[in-house]
C-alpha positions as CSV (number, residue, x, y, z in Angstrom):
1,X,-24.8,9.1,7.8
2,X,-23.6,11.9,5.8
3,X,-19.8,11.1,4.2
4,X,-17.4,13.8,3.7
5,X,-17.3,15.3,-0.1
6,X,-15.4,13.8,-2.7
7,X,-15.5,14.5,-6.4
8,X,-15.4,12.3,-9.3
9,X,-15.5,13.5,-13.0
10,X,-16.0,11.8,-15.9
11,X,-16.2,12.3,-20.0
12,X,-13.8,15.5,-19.8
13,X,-10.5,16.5,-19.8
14,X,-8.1,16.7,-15.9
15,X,-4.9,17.4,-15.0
16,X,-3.4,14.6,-13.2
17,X,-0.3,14.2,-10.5
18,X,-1.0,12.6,-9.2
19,X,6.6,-10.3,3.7
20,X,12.7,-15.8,7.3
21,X,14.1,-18.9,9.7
22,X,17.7,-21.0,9.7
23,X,20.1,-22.8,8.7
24,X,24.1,-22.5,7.9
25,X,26.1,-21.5,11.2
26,X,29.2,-20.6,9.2
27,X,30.6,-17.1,9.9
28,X,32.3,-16.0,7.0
29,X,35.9,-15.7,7.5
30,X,37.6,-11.9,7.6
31,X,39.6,-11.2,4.6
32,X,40.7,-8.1,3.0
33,X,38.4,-6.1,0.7
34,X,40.0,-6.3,-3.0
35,X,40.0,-3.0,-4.5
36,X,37.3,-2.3,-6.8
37,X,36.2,0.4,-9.4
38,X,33.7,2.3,-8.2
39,X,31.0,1.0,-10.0
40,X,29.3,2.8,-12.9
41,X,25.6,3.2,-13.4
42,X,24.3,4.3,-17.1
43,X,21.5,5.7,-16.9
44,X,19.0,4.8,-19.9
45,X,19.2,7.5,-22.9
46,X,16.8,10.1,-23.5
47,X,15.4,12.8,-20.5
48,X,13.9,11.0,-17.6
49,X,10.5,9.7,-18.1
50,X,7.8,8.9,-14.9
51,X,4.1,7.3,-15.5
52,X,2.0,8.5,-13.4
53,X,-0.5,6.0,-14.7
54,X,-3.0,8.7,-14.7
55,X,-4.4,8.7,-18.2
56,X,-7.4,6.5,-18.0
57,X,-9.7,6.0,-21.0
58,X,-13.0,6.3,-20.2
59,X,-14.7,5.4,-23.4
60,X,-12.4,2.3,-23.9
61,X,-13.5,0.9,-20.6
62,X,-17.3,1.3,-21.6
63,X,-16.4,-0.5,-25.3
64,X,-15.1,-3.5,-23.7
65,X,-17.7,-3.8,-21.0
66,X,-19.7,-6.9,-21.5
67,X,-22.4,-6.3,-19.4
68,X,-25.7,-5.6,-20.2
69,X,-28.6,-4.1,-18.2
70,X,-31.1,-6.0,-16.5
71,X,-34.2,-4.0,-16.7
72,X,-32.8,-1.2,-17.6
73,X,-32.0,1.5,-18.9
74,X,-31.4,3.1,-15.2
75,X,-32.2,6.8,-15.4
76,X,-29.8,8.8,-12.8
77,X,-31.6,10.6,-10.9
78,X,-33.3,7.8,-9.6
79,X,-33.9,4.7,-8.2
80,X,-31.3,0.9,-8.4
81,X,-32.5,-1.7,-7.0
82,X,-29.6,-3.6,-5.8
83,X,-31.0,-7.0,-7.1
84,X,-30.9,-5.7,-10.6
85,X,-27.3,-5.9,-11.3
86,X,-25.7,-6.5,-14.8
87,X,-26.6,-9.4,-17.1
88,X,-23.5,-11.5,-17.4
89,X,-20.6,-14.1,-16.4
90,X,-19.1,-14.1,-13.3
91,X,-16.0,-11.5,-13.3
92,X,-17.8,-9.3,-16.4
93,X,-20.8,-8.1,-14.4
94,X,-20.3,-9.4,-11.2
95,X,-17.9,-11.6,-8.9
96,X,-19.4,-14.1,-6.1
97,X,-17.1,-15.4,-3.9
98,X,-19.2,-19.1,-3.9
99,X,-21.1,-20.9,-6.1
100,X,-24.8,-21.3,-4.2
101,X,-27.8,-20.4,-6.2
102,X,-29.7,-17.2,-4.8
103,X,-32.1,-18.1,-1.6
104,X,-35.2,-17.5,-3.9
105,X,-36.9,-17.5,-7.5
106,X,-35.7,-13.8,-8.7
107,X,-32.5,-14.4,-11.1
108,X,-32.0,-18.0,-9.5
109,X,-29.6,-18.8,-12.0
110,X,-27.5,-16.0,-10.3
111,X,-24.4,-17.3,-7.8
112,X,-25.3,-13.2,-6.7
113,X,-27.5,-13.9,-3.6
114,X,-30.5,-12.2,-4.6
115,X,-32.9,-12.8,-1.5
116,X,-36.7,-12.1,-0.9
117,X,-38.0,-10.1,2.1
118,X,-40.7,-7.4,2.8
119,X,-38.0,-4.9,4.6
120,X,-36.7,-4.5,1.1
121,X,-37.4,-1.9,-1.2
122,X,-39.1,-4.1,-4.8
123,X,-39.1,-7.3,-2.2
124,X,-35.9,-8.6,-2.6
125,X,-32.1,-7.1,-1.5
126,X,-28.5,-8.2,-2.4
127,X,-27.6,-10.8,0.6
128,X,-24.4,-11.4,2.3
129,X,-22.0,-9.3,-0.1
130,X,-18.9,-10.8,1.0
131,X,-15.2,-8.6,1.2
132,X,-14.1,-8.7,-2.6
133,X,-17.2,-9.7,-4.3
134,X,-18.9,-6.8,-6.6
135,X,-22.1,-6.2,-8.9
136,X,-21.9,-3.7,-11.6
137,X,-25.3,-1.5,-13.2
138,X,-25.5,0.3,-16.2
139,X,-26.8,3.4,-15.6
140,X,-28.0,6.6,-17.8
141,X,-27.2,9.7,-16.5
142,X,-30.0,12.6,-17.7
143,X,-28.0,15.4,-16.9
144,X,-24.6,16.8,-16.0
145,X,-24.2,17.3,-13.0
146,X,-22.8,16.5,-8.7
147,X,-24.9,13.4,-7.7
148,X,-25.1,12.1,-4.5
149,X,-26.1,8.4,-3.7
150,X,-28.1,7.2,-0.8
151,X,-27.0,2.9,-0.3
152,X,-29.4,1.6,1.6
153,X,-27.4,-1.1,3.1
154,X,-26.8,-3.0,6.9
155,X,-24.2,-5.1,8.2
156,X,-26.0,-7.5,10.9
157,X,-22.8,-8.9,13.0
158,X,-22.2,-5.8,15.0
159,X,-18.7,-5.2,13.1
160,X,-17.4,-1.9,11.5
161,X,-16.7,-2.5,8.0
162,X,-17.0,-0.8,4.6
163,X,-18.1,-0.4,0.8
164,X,-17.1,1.7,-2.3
165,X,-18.1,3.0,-5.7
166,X,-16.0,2.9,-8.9
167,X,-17.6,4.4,-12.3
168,X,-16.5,3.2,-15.4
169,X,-13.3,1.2,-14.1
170,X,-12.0,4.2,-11.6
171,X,-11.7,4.5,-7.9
172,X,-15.7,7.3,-7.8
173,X,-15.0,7.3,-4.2
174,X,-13.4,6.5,-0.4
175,X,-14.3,3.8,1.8
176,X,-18.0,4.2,2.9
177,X,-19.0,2.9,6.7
178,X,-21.8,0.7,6.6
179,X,-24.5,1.2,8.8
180,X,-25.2,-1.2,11.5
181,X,-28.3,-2.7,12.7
182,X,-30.8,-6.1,12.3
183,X,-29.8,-7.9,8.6
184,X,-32.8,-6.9,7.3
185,X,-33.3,-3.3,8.7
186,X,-33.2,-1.6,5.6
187,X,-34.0,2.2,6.8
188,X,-30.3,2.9,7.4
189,X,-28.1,4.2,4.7
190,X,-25.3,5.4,4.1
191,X,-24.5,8.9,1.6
192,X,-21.4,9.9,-0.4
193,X,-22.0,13.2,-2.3
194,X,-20.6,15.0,-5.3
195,X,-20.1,12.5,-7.5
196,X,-19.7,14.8,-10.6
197,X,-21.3,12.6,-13.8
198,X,-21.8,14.0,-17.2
199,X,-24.4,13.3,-19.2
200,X,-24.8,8.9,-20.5
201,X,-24.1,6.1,-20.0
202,X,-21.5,4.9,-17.7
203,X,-21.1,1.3,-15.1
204,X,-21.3,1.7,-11.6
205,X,-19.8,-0.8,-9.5
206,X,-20.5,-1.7,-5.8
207,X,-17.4,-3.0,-4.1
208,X,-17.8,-4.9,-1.2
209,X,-15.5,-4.9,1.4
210,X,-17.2,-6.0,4.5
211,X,-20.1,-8.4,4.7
212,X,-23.6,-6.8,4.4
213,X,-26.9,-6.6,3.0
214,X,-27.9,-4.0,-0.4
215,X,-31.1,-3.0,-0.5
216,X,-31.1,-0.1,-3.2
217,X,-29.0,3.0,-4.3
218,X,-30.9,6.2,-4.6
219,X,-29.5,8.6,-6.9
220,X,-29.9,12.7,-6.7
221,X,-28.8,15.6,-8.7
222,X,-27.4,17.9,-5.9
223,X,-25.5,21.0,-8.0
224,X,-23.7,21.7,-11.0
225,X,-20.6,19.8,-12.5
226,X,-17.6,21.1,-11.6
227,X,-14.5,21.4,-14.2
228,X,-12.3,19.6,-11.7
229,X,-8.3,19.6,-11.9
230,X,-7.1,18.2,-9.0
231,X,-3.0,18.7,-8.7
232,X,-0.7,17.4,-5.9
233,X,2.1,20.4,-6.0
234,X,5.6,19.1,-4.1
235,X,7.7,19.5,-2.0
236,X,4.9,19.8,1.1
237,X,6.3,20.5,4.7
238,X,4.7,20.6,7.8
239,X,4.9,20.2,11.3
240,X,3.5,16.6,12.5
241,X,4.2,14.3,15.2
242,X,2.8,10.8,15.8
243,X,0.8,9.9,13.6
244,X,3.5,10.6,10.8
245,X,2.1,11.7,7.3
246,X,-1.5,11.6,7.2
247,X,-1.4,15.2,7.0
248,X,-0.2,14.9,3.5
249,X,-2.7,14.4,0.5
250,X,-2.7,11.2,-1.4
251,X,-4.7,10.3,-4.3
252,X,-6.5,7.1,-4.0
253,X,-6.2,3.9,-6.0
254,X,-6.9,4.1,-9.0
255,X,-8.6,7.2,-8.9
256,X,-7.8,11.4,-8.3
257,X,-10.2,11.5,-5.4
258,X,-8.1,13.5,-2.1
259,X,-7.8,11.2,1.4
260,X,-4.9,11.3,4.1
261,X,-1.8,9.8,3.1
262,X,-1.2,6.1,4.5
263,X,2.1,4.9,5.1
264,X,4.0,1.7,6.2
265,X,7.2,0.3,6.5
266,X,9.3,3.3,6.7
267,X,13.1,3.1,6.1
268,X,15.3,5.6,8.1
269,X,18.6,6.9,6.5
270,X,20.3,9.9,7.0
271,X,22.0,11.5,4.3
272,X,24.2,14.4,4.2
273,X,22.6,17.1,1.7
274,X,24.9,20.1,1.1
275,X,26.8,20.1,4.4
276,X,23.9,19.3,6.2
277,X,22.5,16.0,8.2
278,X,19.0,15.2,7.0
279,X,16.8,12.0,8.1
280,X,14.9,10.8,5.0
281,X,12.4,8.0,5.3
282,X,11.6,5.9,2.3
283,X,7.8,4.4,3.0
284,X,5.4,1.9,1.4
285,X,2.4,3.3,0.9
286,X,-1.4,2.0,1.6
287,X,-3.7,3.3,-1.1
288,X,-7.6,3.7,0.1
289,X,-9.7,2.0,-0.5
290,X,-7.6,-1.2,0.5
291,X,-7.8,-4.5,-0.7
292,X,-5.7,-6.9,1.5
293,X,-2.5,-5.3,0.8
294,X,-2.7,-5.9,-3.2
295,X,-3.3,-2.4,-3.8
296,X,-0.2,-1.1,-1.9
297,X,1.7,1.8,-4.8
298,X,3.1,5.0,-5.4
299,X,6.0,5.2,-2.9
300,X,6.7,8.5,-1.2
301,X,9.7,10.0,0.2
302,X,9.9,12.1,3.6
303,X,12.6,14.2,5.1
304,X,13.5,16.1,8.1
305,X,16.1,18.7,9.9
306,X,14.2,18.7,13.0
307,X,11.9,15.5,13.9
308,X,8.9,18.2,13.9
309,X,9.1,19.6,10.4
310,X,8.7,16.9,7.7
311,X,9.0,17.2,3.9
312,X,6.5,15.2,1.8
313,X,8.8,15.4,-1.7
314,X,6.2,13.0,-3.6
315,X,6.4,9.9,-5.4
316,X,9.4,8.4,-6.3
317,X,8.1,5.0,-8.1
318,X,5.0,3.2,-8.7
319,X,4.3,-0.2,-10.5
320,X,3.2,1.8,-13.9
321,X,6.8,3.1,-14.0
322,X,8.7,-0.4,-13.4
323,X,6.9,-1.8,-16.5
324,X,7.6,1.3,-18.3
325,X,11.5,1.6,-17.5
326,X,12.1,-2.4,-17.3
327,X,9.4,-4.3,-19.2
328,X,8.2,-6.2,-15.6
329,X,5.6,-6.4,-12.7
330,X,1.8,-5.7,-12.6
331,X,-0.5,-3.6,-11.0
332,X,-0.1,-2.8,-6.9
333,X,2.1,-5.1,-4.7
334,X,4.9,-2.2,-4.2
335,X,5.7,-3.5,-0.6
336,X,8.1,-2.6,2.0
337,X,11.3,-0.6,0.1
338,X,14.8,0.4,1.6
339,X,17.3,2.9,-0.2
340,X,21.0,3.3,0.6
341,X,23.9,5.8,-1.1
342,X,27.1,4.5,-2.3
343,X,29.1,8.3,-2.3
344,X,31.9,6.0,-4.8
345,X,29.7,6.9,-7.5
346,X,27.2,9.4,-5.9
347,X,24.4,7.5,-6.8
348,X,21.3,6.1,-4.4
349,X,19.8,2.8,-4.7
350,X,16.4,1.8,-4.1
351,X,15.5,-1.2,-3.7
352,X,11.8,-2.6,-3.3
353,X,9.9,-6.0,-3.5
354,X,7.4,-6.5,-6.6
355,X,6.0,-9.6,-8.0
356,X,6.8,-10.3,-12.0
357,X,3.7,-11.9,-12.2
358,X,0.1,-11.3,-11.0
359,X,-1.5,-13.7,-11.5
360,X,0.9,-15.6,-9.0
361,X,2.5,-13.0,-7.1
362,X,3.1,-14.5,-4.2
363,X,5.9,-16.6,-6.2
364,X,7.4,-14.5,-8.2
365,X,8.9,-11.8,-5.9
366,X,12.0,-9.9,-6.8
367,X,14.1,-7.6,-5.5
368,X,13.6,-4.5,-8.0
369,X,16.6,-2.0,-8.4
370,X,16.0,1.9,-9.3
371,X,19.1,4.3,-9.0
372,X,18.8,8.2,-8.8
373,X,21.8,11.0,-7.9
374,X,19.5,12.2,-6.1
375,X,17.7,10.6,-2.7
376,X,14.2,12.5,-3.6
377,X,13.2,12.3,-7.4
378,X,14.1,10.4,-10.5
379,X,14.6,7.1,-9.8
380,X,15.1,4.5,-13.0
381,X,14.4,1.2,-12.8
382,X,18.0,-0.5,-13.7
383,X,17.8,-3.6,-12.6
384,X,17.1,-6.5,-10.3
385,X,18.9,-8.6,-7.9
386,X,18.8,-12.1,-9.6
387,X,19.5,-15.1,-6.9
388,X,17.4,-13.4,-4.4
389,X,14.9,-15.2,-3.1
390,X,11.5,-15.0,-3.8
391,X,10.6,-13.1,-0.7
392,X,9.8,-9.3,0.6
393,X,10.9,-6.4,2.8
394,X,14.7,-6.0,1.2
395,X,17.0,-4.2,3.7
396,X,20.6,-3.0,2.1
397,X,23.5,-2.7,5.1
398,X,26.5,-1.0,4.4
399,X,29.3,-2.0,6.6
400,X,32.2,0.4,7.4
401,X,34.9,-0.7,5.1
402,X,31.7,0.0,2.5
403,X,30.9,-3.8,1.7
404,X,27.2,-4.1,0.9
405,X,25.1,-6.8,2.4
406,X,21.5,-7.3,1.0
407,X,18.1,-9.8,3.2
408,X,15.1,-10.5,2.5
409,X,12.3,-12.8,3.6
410,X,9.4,-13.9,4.6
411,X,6.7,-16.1,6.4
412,X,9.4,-17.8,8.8
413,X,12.5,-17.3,6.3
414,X,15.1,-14.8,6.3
415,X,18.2,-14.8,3.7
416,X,21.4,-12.9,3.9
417,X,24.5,-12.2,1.2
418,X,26.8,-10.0,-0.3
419,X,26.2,-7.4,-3.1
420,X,29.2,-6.3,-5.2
421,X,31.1,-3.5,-4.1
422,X,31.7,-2.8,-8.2
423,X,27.9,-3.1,-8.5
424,X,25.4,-3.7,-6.2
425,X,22.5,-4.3,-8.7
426,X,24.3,-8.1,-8.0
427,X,25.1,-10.3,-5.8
428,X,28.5,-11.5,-4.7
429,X,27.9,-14.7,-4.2
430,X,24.6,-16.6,-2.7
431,X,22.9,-15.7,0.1
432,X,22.5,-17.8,2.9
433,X,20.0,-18.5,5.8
434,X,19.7,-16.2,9.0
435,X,20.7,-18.6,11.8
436,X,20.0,-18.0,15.3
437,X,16.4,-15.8,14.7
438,X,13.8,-16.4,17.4
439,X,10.3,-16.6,15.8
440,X,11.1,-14.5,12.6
441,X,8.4,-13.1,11.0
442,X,9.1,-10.3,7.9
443,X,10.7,-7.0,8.4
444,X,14.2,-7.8,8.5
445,X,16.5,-4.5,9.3
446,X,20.1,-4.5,10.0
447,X,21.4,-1.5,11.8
448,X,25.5,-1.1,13.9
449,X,26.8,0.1,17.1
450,X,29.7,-0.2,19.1
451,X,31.0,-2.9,16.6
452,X,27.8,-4.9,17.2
453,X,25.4,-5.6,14.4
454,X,21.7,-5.7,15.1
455,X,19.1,-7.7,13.3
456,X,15.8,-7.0,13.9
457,X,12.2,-8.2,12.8
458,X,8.6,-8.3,12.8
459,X,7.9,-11.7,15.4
460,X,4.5,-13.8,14.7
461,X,3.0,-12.9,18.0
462,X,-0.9,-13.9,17.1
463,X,-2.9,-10.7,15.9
464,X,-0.1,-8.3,17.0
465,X,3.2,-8.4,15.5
466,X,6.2,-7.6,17.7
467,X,9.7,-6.2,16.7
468,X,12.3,-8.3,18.1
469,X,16.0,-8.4,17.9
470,X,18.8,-10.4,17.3
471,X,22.8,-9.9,18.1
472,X,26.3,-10.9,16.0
473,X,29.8,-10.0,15.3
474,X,29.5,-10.6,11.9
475,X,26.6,-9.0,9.2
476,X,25.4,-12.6,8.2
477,X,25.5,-14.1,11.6
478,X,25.1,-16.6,13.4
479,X,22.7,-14.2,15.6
480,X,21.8,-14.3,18.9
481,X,18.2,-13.5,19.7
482,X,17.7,-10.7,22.2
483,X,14.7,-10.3,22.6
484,X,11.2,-7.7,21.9
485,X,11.8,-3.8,22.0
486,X,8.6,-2.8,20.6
487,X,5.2,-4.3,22.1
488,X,2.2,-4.6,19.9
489,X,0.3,-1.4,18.5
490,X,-3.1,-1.4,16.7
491,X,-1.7,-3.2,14.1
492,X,-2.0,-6.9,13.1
493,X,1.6,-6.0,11.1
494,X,5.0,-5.0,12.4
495,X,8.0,-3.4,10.7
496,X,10.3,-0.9,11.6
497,X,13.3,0.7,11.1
498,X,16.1,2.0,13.6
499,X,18.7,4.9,12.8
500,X,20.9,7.3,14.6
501,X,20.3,11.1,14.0
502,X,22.5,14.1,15.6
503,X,23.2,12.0,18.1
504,X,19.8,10.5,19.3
505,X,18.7,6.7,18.2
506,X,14.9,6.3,16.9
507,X,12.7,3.7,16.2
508,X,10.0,3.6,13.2
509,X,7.0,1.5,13.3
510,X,3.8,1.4,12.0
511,X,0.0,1.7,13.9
512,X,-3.6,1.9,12.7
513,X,-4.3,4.4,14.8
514,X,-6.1,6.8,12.5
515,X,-7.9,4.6,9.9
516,X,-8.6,1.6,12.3
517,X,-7.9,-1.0,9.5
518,X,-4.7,-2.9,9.4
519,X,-4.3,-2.4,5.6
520,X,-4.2,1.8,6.1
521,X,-1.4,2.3,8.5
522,X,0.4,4.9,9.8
523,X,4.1,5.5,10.0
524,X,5.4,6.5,13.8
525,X,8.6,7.0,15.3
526,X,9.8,7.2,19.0
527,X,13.2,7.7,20.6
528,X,15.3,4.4,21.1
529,X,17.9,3.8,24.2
530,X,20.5,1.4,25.1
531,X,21.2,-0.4,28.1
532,X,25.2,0.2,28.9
533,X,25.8,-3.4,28.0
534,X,24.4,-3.0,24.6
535,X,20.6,-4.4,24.8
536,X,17.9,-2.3,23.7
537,X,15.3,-0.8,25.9
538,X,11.6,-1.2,25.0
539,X,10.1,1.5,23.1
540,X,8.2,3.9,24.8
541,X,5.4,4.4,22.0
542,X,3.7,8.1,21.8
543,X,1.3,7.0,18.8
544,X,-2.0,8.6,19.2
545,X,-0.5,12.1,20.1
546,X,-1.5,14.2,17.4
């Protein structure tokens, strides 16, 4: 099949942009609100700095590469056979998922599952490339040029699934389909074209991401190289409706290759800008090519007048810029965010879940603080919110008499508290169970009307998330469940957000309506109604109307 173009350079100079359950029934008794200062935020001194983690060193990647060629050199244009992947130790050249020998004789000592068979181009193909696993070839580019590369490759199981290329340590191209047919039915491939390489040496690496078969990779010069400068020039507007966003341009991971703009988790406030009402969404964002949700970065901000016209006004923070402002985090794992305004000191908060620690990240959550005066651009990373749990998907509530209440959680838990009205970088006090939740999943929101404060959440419903809801007269409960009032979309995830705007109520949710994988998601939204008594009505969902 014949992929859509996408452009990789390399050797020359670019311009760059580029997830809980009970306990304590106690409601917290009503007392007055001391007065407080409005409290002061300092911003760091010196103009305001953003990484756009954009300025990759090719050459330094190739100097601490450790691989060496296996009967190589391998001359581009050309022929790879798959089986001759990288001499070297498991995560240098290559990364198997197990520890079995290959099926024959060939590189035995290999965990790689080189196998023999007279379908395959030389006699012998890469078997059963598991998701995550990878083999890297050093190869010797002839000429400057816009390559294109044939991967002869099948998945035998029936199910869709995908591959991709990096070159010397960045993202060389999008998610490729692989072909389906018998496991050993090598005349099917699959083609991604201009790939602009210059002239040398560089490391290819396939990336696995569905089981399958690798027979070889034909390499051909198809045109010149291209002096490419890819910019992404905000703010953006157009006119969408469901699916939200994938109109806009993202770059993807780790990489300036151009695919649609996947987003998740989307965080409804309206704001008033210069006498005027606007609905701004703050969304996590799915970078392509996925990995699980590890590679999840770059958050974008959205805003509206309308509901039709939508503003994409760029990123706003990425995990290169928390370690840059506060010295913490790692690469990826920017999950689900929320963002309030506190108009005592005209300053927006954004709040957003990152691990300190990659190596084990699902431990070492916290609730990260940036503050901006502004709700679209120059967020700093101030702070967190020690004596949080180690958990996702913050949500910030701000109650009328302006007392800000701060969740989280995750996998079954879900935690409530106070911040402090003098700063809300801290808590007041320690946060306590949700009581009262049935079947929390993630994806805690807290939302008021009529004196009533709404929880909802993301449910565990098997292979189809379900936001539910849950009642109180208090912001930390006890609640009362309430039920679902959004079914199951295309999504294995659920997480939405629910706001009131010129006088109409909305849900957001997410689908995987245009990419078809849970990990690239779209952001919807649909209009949200009340029964007179208070309950919610279930969502009518319009996704899929383009």
């Amino acid at each position: 099949m014949q992929l859509p173009t996408y452009l990789f350079r390399f050797g020359l100079g670019f311009v760059l942009l580029a997830f809980v359950a009970c306990g304590d029934n106690d409601t917290p008794p009503e007392v007055d609100s001391p007065e407080v200062e409005p409290p002061v935020v300092t911003p760091p001194e010196g103009p305001y700095e953003y990484d756009d983690d954009l300025d990759y060193d090719s050459e330094a990647f190739l100097k601490a590469y450790k691989g060496t060629p296996y009967k190589g050199p391998h001359h581009v244009p050309g022929t790879l056979e798959a089986e001759d992947f990288d001499e070297g130790a498991q995560n240098v050249a290559y990364y198997e998922s197990d520890t079995k020998p290959a099926d024959v004789g060939y590189r035995g000592a290999h965990a790689v599952d080189v196998r023999a068979d007279g379908n395959a181009s030389g006699g012998y193909y890469i078997g059963d490339v598991q998701p995550g696993e990878w083999m890297c070839y050093t190869i010797e580019v002839d000429e400057d040029g816009a390559y294109s590369i044939d991967t002869y490759c099948v998945k035998g199981d029936g199910s869709e699934g995908s591959f991709y290329f990096e070159v010397d340590g960045r993202g060389a191209s999008r998610g490729i389909a692989m072909p389906l047919g018998g496991w050993t039915d090598f005349i099917h491939k699959a083609t991604v074209g201009n790939i602009q390489l210059t002239k040398g040496k560089h490391v290819l690496k396939y990336f696995g991401s569905t089981p399958g078969n690798i027979d070889k990779f034909v390499f051909r010069r198809t045109g010149k190289l291209e002096d490419l400068s890819n910019s992404f020039t905000y703010p953006v507007t157009k006119s969408m409706s469901n699916p939200l966003f994938t109109g806009f341009d993202s770059p993807m991971y780790n990489s300036w290759l151009k695919g649609p703009l996947y987003t998740a988790d989307a965080s409804a406030h309206v704001w008033n800008i210069d006498g005027k009402e606007v609905l701004y969404v703050y969304a996590s964002h799915d970078m392509e090519p996925a990995l699980g949700c590890d590679r999840m970065d770059r958050y974008h901000v959205f805003s509206t007048e309308d509901m039709v016209n939508w503003t994409d006004h760029g990123e706003i923070m990425n995990a290169a810029t928390v370690r840059k402002h506060a010295g913490w985090g790692c690469d990826g794992f920017m999950w689900a965010p929320d963002c309030v305004y506190n108009p005592a000191n005209q300053t927006y908060y954004f709040y957003f879940p990152h691990p300190s620690n990659a190596a084990n990240w699902n431990s070492t959550w916290r609730v990260g603080v940036a503050t901006s005066k502004y709700p679209n651009k120059e967020f700093r990373v101030v702070s967190y919110v020690e004596g949080m749990p180690a958990e996702i998907d913050p949500c910030v509530f701000i109650d009328d008499d302006g007392q800000p209440y701060i969740y989280n959680g995750g996998g079954g838990k879900c935690y409530g508290g106070k911040l402090r009205k003098d700063d809300w970088t801290k808590l007041d006090g320690a946060v306590k169970p949700m009581t009262g939740l049935n079947d929390f999943h993630e994806a805690a929101w807290v939302h008021k009307r009529n004196g009533v404060y709404y929880l909802s959440y993301a449910d565990n419903n098997p292979g189809a998330n379900r936001l539910n809801y849950a009642t109180s007269d208090s912001p930390l409960g006890p609640w009362k469940s309430q039920g679902i009032y959004l079914g199951p979309t295309t999504c294995d995830t659920s997480h939405g957000s629910i706001v009131e705007y010129k006088g109409e109520w909305y849900a957001f949710y997410h689908t995987s309506d245009v990419s078809g994988q849970g990990n690239l998601r779209s952001v919807c939204v649909d209009k949200l109604y009340y029964n007179p008594d208070g309950t919610i009505q279930m969502v009518k969902q319009t996704r899929g109307q383009k």
